[in-house]
C-alpha positions in Angstrom: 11.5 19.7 -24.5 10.5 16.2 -25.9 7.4 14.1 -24.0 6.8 10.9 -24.6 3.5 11.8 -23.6 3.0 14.2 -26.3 3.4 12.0 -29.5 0.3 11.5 -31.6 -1.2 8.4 -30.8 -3.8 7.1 -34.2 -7.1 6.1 -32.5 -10.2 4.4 -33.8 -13.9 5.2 -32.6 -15.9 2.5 -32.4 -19.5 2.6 -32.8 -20.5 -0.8 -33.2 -23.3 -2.1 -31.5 -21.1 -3.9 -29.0 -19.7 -0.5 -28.0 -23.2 0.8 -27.5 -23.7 -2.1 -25.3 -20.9 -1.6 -23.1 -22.2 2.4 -23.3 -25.3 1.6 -22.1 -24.6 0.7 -18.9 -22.8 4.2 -17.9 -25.0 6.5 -16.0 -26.1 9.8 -17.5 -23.6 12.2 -16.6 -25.9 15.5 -14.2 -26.0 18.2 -17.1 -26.6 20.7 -14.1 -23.5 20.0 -13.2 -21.8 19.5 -15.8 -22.6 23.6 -16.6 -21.7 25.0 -13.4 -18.5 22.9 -13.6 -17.1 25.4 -16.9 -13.3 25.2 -16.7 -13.1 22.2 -14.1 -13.0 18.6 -14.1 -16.1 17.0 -14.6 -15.1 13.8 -13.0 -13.3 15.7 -9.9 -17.6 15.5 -8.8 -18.1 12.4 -6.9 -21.2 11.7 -9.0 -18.7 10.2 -11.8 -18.1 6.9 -11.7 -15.0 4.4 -12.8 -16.2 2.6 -15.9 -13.1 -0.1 -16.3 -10.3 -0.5 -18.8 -12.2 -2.3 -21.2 -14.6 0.7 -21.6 -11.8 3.0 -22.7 -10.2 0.7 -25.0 -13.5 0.7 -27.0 -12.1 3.4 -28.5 -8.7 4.0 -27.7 -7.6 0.8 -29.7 -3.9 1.1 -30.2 -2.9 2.9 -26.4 -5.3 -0.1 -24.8 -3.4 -2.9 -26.5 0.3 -1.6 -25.5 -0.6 -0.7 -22.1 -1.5 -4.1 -21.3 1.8 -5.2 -21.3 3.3 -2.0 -19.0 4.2 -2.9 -15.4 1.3 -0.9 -14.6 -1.3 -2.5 -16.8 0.4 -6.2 -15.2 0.6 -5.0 -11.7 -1.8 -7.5 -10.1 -3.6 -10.9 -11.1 -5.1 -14.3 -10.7 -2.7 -16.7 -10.1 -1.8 -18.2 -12.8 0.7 -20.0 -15.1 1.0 -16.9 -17.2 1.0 -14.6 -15.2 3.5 -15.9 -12.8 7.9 -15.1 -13.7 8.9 -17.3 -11.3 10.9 -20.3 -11.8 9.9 -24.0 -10.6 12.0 -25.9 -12.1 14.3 -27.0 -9.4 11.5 -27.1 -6.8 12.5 -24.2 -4.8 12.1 -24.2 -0.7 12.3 -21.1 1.1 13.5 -21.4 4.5 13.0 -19.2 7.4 16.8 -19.0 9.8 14.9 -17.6 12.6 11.7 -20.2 13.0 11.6 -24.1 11.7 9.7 -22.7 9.1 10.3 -23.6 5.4 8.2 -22.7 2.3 7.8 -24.4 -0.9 5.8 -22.9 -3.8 4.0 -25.2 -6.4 1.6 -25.5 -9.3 -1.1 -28.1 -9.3 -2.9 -28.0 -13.0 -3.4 -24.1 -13.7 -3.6 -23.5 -9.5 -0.3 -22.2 -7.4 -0.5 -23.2 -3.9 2.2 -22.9 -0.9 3.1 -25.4 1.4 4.2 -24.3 4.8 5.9 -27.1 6.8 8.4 -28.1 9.7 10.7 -31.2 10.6 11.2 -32.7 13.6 15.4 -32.9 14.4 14.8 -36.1 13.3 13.3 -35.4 9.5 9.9 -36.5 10.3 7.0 -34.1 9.8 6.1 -32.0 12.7 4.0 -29.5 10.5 2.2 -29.2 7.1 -0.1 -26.3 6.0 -0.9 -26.4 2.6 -3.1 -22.7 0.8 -3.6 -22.0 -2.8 -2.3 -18.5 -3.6 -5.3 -16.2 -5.2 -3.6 -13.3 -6.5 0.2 -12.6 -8.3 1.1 -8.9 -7.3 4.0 -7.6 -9.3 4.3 -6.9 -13.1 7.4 -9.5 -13.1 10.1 -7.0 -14.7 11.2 -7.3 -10.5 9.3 -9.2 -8.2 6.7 -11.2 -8.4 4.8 -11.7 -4.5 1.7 -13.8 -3.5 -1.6 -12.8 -2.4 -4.3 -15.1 -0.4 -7.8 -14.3 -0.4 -9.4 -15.6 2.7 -13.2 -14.7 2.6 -12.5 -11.9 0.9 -9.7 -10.4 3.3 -6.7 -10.2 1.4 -3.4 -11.2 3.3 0.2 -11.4 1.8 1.9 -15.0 2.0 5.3 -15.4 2.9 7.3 -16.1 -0.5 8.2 -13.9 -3.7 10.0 -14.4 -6.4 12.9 -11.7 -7.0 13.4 -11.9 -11.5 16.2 -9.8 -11.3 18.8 -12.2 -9.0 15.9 -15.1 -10.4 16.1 -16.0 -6.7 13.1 -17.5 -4.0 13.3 -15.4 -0.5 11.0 -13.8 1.4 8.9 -10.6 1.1 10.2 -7.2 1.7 9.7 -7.5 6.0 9.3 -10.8 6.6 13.2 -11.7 6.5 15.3 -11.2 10.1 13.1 -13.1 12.2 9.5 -10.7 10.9 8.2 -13.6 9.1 4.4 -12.6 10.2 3.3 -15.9 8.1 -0.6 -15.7 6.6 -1.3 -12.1 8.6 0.2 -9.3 7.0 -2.9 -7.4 6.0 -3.2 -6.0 2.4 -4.9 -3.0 2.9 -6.8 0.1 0.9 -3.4 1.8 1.1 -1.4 -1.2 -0.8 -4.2 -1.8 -2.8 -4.7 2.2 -4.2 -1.2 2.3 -5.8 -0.8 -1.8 -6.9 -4.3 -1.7 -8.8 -7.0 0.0 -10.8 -9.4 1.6 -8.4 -10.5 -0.7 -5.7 -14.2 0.5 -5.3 -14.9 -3.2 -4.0 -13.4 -2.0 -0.6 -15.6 -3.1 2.7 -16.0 -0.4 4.9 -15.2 -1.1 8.8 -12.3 -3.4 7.4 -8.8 -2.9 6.9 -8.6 -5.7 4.1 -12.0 -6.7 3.2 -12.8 -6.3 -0.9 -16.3 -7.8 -2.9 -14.4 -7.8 -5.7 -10.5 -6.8 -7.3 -9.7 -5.5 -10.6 -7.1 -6.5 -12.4 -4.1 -4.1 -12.6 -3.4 -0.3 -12.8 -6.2 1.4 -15.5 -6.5 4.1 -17.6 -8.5 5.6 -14.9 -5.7 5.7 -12.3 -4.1 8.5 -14.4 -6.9 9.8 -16.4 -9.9 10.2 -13.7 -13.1 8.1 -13.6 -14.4 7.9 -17.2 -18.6 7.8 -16.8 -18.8 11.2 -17.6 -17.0 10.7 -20.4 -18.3 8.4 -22.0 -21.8 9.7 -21.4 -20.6 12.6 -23.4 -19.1 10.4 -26.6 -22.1 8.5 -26.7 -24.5 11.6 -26.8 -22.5 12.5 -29.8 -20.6 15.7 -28.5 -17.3 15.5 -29.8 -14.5 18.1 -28.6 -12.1 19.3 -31.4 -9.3 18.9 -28.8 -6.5 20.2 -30.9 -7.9 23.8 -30.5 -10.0 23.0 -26.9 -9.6 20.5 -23.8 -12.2 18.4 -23.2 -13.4 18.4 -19.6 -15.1 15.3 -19.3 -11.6 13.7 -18.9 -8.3 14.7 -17.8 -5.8 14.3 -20.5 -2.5 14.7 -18.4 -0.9 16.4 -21.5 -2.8 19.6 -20.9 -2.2 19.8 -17.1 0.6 21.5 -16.3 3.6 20.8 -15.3 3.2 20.7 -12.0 -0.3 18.8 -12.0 1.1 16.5 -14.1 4.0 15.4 -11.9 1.2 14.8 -9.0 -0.5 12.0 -10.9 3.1 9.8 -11.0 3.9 11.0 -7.5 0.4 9.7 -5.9 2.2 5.8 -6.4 6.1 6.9 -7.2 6.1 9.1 -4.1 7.1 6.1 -1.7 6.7 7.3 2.4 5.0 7.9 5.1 1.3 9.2 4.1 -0.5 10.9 6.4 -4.4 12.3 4.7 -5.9 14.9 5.0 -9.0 15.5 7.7 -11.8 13.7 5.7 -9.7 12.1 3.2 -9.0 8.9 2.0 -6.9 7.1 -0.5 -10.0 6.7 -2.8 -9.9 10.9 -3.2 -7.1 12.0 -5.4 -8.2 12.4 -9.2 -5.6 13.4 -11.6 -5.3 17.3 -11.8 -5.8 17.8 -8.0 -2.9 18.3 -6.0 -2.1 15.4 -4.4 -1.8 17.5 -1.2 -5.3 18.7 -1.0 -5.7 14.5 -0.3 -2.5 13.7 1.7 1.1 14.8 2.9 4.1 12.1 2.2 6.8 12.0 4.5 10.2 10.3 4.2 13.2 10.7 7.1 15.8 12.9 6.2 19.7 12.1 6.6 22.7 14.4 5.9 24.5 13.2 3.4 22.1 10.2 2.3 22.6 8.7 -0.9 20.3 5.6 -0.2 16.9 5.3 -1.8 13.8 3.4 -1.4 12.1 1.6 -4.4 9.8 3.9 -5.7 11.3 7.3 -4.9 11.2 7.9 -7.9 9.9 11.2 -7.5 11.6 12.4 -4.9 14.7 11.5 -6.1 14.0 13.7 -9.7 13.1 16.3 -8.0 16.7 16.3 -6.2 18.1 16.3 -9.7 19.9 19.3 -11.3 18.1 18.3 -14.4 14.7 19.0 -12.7 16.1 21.9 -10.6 17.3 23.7 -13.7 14.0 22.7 -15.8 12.0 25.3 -14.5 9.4 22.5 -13.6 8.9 21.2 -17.1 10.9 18.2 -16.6 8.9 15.7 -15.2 8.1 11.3 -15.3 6.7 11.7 -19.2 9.5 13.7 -20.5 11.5 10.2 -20.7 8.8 7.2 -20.0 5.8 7.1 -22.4 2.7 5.7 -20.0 1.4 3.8 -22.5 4.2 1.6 -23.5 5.9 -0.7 -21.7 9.7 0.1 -20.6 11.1 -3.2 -21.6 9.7 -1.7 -25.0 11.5 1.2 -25.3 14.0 1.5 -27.0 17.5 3.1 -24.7 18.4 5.4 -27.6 14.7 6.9 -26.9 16.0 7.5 -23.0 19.3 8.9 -24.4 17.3 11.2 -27.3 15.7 12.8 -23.9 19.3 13.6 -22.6 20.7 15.1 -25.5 18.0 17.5 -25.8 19.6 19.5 -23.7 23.2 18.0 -23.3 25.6 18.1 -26.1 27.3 14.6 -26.4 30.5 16.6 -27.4 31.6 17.1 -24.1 31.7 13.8 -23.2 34.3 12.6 -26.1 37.6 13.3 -24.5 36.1 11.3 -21.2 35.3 8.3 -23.2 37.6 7.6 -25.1 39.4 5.2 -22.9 36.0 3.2 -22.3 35.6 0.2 -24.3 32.1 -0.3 -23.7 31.8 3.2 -25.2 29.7 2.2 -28.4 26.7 0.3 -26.1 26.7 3.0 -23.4 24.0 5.4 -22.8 24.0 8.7 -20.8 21.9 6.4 -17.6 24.5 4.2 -17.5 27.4 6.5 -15.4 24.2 9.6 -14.4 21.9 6.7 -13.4 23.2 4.0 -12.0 21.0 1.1 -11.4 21.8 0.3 -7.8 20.4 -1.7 -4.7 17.4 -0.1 -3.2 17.4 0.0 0.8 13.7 -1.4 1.3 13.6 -4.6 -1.4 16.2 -7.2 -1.5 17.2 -8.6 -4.6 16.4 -5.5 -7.2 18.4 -2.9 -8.4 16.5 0.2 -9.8 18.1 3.5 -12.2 18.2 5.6 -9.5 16.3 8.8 -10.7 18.7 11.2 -9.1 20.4 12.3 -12.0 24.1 13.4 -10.9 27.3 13.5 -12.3 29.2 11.8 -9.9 26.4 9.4 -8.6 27.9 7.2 -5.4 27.4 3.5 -6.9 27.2 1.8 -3.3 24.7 3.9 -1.6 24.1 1.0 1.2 27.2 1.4 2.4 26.7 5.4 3.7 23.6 4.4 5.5 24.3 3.9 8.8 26.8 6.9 9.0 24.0 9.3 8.0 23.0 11.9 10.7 18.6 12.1 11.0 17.6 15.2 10.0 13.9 14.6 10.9 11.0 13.9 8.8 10.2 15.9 5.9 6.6 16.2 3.8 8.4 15.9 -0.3 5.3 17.1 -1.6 3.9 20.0 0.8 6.6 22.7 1.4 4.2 24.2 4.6 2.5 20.6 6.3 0.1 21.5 9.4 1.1 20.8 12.6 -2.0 18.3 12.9 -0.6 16.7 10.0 3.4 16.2 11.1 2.3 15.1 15.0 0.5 12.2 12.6 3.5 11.8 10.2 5.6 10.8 13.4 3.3 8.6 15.0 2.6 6.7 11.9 6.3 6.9 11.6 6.7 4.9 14.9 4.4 2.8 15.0 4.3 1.3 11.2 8.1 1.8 10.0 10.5 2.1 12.7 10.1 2.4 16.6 12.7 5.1 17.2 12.4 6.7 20.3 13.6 10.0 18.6 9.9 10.1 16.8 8.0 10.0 20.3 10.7 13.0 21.6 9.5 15.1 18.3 6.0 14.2 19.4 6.4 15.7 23.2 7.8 18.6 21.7 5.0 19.2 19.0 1.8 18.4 22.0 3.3 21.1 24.5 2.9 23.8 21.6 -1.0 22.9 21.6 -2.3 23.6 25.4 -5.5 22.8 25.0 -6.0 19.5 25.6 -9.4 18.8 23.9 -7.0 19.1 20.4 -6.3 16.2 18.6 -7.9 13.6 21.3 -7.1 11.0 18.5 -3.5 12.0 18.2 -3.1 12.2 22.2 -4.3 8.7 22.8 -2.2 7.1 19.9 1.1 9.0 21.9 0.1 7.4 24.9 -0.4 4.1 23.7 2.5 4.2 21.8 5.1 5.5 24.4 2.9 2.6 26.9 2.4 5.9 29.5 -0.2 5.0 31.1 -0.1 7.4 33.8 0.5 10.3 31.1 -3.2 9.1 29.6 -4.8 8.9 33.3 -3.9 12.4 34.2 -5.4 13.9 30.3 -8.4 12.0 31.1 -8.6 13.5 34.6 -8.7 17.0 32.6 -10.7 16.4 29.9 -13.8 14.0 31.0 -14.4 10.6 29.5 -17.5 11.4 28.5 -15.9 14.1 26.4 -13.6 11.3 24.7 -16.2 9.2 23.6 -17.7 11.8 22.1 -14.9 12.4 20.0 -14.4 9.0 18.2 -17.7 8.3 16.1 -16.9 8.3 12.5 -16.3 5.5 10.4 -14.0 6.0 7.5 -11.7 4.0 5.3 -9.0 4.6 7.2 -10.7 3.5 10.4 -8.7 6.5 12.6 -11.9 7.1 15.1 -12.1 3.0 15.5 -8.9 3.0 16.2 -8.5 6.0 18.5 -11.5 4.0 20.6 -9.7 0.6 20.4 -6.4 2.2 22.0 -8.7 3.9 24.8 -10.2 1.2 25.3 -6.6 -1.2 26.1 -5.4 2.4 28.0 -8.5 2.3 30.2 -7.7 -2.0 30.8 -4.5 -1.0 32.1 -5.5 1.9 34.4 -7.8 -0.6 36.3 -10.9 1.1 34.8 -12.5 -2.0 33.3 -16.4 -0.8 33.1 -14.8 2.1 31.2 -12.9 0.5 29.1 -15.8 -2.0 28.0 -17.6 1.0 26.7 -14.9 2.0 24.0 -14.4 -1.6 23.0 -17.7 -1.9 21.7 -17.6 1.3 20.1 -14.4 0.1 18.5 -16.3 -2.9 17.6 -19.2 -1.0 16.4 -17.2 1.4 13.5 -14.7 -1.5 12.7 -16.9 -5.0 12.6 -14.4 -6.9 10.1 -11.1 -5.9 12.2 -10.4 -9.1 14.1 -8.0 -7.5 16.6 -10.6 -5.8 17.9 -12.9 -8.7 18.8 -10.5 -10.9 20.0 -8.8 -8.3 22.2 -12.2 -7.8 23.5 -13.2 -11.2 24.3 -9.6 -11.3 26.0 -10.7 -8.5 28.5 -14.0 -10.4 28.5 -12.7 -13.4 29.6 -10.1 -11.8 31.8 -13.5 -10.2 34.0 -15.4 -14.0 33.7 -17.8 -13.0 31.4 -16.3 -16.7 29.2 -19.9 -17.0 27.8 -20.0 -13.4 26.0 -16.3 -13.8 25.0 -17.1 -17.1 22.8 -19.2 -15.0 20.8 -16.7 -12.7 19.8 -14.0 -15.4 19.5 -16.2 -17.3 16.9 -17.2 -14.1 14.7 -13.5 -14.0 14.0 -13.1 -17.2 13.4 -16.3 -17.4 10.8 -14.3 -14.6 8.7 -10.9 -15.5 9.8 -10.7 -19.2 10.6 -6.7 -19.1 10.2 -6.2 -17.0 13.7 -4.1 -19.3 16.0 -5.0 -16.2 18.7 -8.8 -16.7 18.5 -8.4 -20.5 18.0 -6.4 -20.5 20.8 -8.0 -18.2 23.1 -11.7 -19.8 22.1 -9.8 -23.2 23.5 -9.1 -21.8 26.8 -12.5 -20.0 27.3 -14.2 -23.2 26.9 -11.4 -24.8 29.5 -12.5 -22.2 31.9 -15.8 -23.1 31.0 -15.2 -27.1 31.7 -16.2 -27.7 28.1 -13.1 -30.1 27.8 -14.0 -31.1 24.4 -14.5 -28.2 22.6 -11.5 -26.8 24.1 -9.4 -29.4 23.2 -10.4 -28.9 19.9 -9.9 -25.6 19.5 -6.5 -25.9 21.4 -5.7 -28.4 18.6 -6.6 -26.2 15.8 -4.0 -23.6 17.2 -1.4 -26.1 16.9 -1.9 -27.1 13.8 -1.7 -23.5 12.5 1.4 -23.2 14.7 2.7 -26.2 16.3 5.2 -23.8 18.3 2.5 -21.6 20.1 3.3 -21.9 23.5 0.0 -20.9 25.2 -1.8 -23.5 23.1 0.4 -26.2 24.1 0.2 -25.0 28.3 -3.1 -25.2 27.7 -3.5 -28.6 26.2 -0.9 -30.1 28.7 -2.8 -28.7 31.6 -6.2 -30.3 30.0 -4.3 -33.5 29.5 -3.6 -34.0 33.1 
C-alpha cells in the first residue's frame, strides 16, 4: 500500500557555522541513559528537551520549507496582515441577537483590534470597548478565530472569520445567547493540539503562558529533538536505510498502529479524560496515546453526524480501514509535510485505486456529466456540515458507499447509546466515572450523565475512593445533603488530606475549590474557609477562586481581607466585571464611597448591563 509518508524526501546537512551555533545551545544528551535505553525512544526520557522548528530545518531543508505552509505549520500566529484570511472590505459588524452586543473587527497600521459596542434605542452610544487582538488561531483553509493576551492569560474574543462561506459570525459556542465575551479561557488543553509544544505554560493557572510558539512543529509528531541533535553534532550518523535511529522517532518505522496514535492525539476530537499523573504535555510519538489519556465521544444508534476533527474516529468506522488489517491509516493518503491545498486530487484518487479497480464504476457513471473532474472522495467522501462549527464543511473520513449527504438532519432522531473511550477498548472505571462528569459539566448538562454516575459510585462501597470524583458529583448534581452525609462517614480531616497536588490540570485545586462552595452551603463556614485557601494555595493565577473567596469573605464581614483578594485578580485580570464589581460593593460596605463608586463604574463600563453594579451604584447615589 502507497504512503505519502514513505516517499524519499532529498535532504541537505548543514554544517556551517551558523548551524553549530544553533547546536550549541542543545544540552548534552545523558550517555548513561542513552545505553540503558537500547531499542527505546531516547526522547520518551524526560531529560530531552524540545529544541524548535528552526533547529530541525537546519538540516531538513526541503520538508521545513513545505511544512510551513501546512495547516499545521500555520495553525497559530501574531496578528497580523498576513497572517489574517479574513475579509475587511465592507467593514464587517457582528451582532449578537441575544444581548445589544455588536462586534466590529478592524486593522489599524499592521495591528487588528475589536471594537465591542452598544446603542441606545435611540442610536446614541451606550457602550464602547475597544482591545487589540494578539494571536490569529486557525491556518485559514477554514476559520480563522482571535486570541487576546491579557498579561499573559490567553482568552478567546468573540469574532472569527468562517473562509469557506467567507462570512463574520461568532466562535464555535458563543452563538444562541453563550456569547461569554473576553472570558473564554484558552487553556493547556486547546493550546496542546493548536500549537507546537507550549512549555511556556504557568503552573497553578488554567491559561497563563511566558511565552507561545508559533504553530504545530516537527516535534509534535516527531518527539522532542535535543537528543537528537546532540547526537548529529557529535558526529554519529545512523545509516537508517538498514537501522532506525533512536534519537528520534521517524513515524515511518512505527507501526501501524503507533503511527495512527500520533494523528489521533489532535484528530481524535472528545471528551479527554488523563491518565492518574498525566498531563497533556506527556504523549510523545510512539507511545500509545492511552498510556496518557482515554477520549470519549457519545454514542447514537444510527448517527451519521460528525464533529470537526473526528477524523480518526470516523476512519476507523471505514470498511477501508476495517478491511486494511490496520495498515490503512492518516499517511496512507495526506503527506505531513505538504500542505493539502498542495496536493494534487489525482494523488487522493492514486490511493483509492490501489486497491479499487475503477472498472466497476464505468457502467454507474456513465450518465454523470461531471464524470471527467470527479474523483472517488467526491460520492465516498462527501464534504458535509460538521455538527460543532458553523460555516465549514469537512470530507467526512468515513469512507462508505452510500454516505447520507445531510447528516444534521438525523441528529435529533438518534437514540444515546452512552459514552464510549474510541481509543481504549477496556477504560477503568476511575477513568469513565471522569469521562461523564467532564461530560456534564464541560459539553452538555444531561441529566442522563449524572444517572450513569449514581450507577458507577454504588459499584465502589468504599467511600474513601475517588474523594475528588465524589465531590465533583455532588457539586455538579447541587446535592448538598448527599455531600453532608459522605462527609459524616469519611472525616474532613481525611478530605483535606486528599487534595494536595498541584498539576497542570489543576484536579486537586479544583476538588478543594468545590468543597470548599459545598461546605458554604452546608452552613459550615470555618470549614469551608480552610479549603478555599488550599484552593488558593495549588491554583494562585485562577481568578474564580479568589473572587469566590473574597465573596464568602465578604458574606462573613471580613470586607477588609476580601479587598485583597478582589485586587490580586484584578492586577492579573483587570477586565473582570465580577471582581470590579464586587471590589465596589466591599468598599460600599466599608463606607469608602469613593473607591466604590469607582469600582462600580469600572463594572459598567465593561458591561453597561450588569445589574448588580448598577443596584449598587443607584443605592450609593441616594
Amino acid at each position: 500500500m502507497n504512503r505519502y509518508i514513505g516517499r524519499t524526501v532529498r535532504l541537505s546537512l548543514v554544517i556551517a557555522g551558523a548551524a553549530a551555533i544553533v547546536w550549541g545551545l542543545i544540552p548534552e544528551f545523558d550517555a548513561e541513559s542513552r545505553e540503558t535505553k537500547n531499542a527505546a525512544y531516547w526522547n520518551h526520557s524526560d531529560s530531552v528537551q524540545y529544541v524548535g522548528m528552526a533547529t530541525c530545518g537546519t538540516c531538513h531543508v526541503e520538508i521545513y520549507a513545505t511544512f510551513q505552509h501546512t495547516g499545521m505549520g500555520q495553525s497559530i500566529d501574531r496578528a497580523s496582515r498576513e497572517k489574517s484570511a479574513g475579509d475587511f472590505s465592507n467593514h464587517p459588524v457582528i451582532r449578537d441577537d441575544f444581548s445589544s452586543f455588536q462586534y466590529q473587527p478592524f486593522w489599524r497600521d499592521d495591528s487588528l483590534y475589536l471594537k465591542e459596542f452598544a446603542l441606545t434605542d435611540s442610536g446614541d452610544t451606550l457602550h464602547q470597548l475597544t482591545l487589540p487582538v494578539s494571536y490569529i488561531i486557525g491556518s485559514g483553509q477554514h476559520t480563522n478565530s482571535h486570541l487576546l493576551d491579557e498579561n499573559g492569560f490567553l482568552y478567546q474574543m468573540p469574532f472569527t472569520y468562517y473562509t469557506q462561506d467567507a462570512v463574520w459570525d461568532f466562535p464555535p459556542g458563543f452563538e444562541n445567547g453563550a456569547n461569554s465575551r473576553f472570558s473564554r479561557i484558552i487553556g493547556l488543553e486547546c493550546m496542546s493540539c493548536h500549537n507546537a509544544m507550549p512549555t511556556g505554560f504557568v503552573l497553578g493557572s488554567e491559561n497563563k503562558f511566558e511565552s507561545i510558539p508559533t504553530g504545530i512543529d516537527c516535534e509534535r509528531c516527531h518527539g522532542p529533538g535535543s537528543a537528537h541533535v546532540a547526537k548529529i553534532q557529535r558526529g554519529e550518523i545512523t545509516d537508517t536505510a538498514k537501522e532506525i535511529d533512536y534519537s528520534i522517532v521517524n513515524p515511518k518505522k512505527l507501526s501501524d498502529h503507533l503511527r495512527f496514535q500520533i494523528c489521533q492525539r489532535c484528530h481524535l476530537q472528545g471528551n479527554a479524560v488523563l491518565a492518574d499523573g498525566k498531563s497533556f504535555f506527556d504523549f510523545k510519538p510512539g507511545m500509545e496515546l492511552k498510556e496518557v489519556m482515554d477520549v470519549y465521544i457519545p454514542r447514537y444508534a444510527n448517527d451519521p453526524s460528525f464533529v470537526m476533527a473526528s477524523h480518526a474516529d470516523r476512519l476507523q468506522q471505514s470498511a477501508c480501514y476495517l478491511h486494511s488489517n490496520g495498515q490503512l491509516d492518516c499517511t496512507t493518503c495526506h503527506n505531513p509535510h505538504v500542505s493539502v491545498q498542495r496536493t494534487n486530487r489525482s494523488d487522493f484518487e492514486a490511493v483509492c485505486l490501489g486497491c479499487h479497480s475503477e472498472s466497476s464504476h464505468e457502467n454507474s457513471l456513465l450518465d454523470v456529466p461531471e464524470r471527467e473532474s470527479m474523483t472517488c472522495m467526491e460520492c465516498h467522501m462527501p464534504v458535509t456540515s460538521t455538527m460543532d462549527i458553523p460555516h465549514v464543511q469537512v470530507h467526512d473520513h468515513k469512507i462508505q458507499t452510500r454516505p447520507v449527504l445531510n447528516p444534521q438532519e438525523h441528529k435529533n432522531i438518534s437514540v444515546f447509546l452512552g459514552l464510549k473511550a474510541i481509543n481504549n477498548d477496556a477504560p477503568s472505571r476511575t477513568s469513565r466515572i471522569r469521562a461523564y462528569l467532564q461530560q456534564y459539566e464541560r459539553f452538555e448538562s444531561d441529566p442522563r450523565y449524572l444517572d450513569s454516575l449514581k450507577l458507577l459510585f454504588n459499584r465502589i462501597p468504599d467511600p474513601q475512593a475517588l474523594a475528588a470524583e465524589r465531590v465533583n458529583f455532588y457539586y455538579l448534581s447541587g446535592d448538598v445533603r448527599g455531600f453532608e452525609q459522605w462527609i459524616d462517614e469519611l472525616t474532613l480531616p481525611f478530605l483535606r488530606g486528599q487534595f494536595s497536588r498541584r498539576s497542570f490540570d489543576n484536579a486537586d485545586a479544583w476538588a478543594a475549590f468545590k468543597t470548599a462552595e459545598l461546605l458554604a452551603m452546608s452552613a459550615k463556614p470555618v470549614e469551608a474557609k480552610a479549603f478555599y485557601e488550599d484552593a488558593i494555595n495549588l491554583g494562585p493565577y485562577i481568578f474564580d477562586f479568589q473572587v469566590k473567596y473574597a465573596n464568602y469573605l465578604v458574606r462573613n464581614s471580613l470586607y477588609s481581607k476580601a479587598i485583597t483578594h478582589y485586587q490580586r485578580v484584578l492586577a492579573n485580570r483587570p477586565m473582570s466585571k465580577m471582581a470590579n464589581g464586587n471590589l465596589g460593593y466591599a468598599y460600599l460596605l466599608l463606607g469608602m464611597e469613593d473607591s466604590a463608586r469607582f469600582y462600580l463604574e469600572s463594572a459598567l463600563r465593561l458591561d453597561p448591563y450588569y445589574e448588580s453594579a448598577q443596584a449598587n451604584l443607584q443605592l450609593l447615589n441616594r
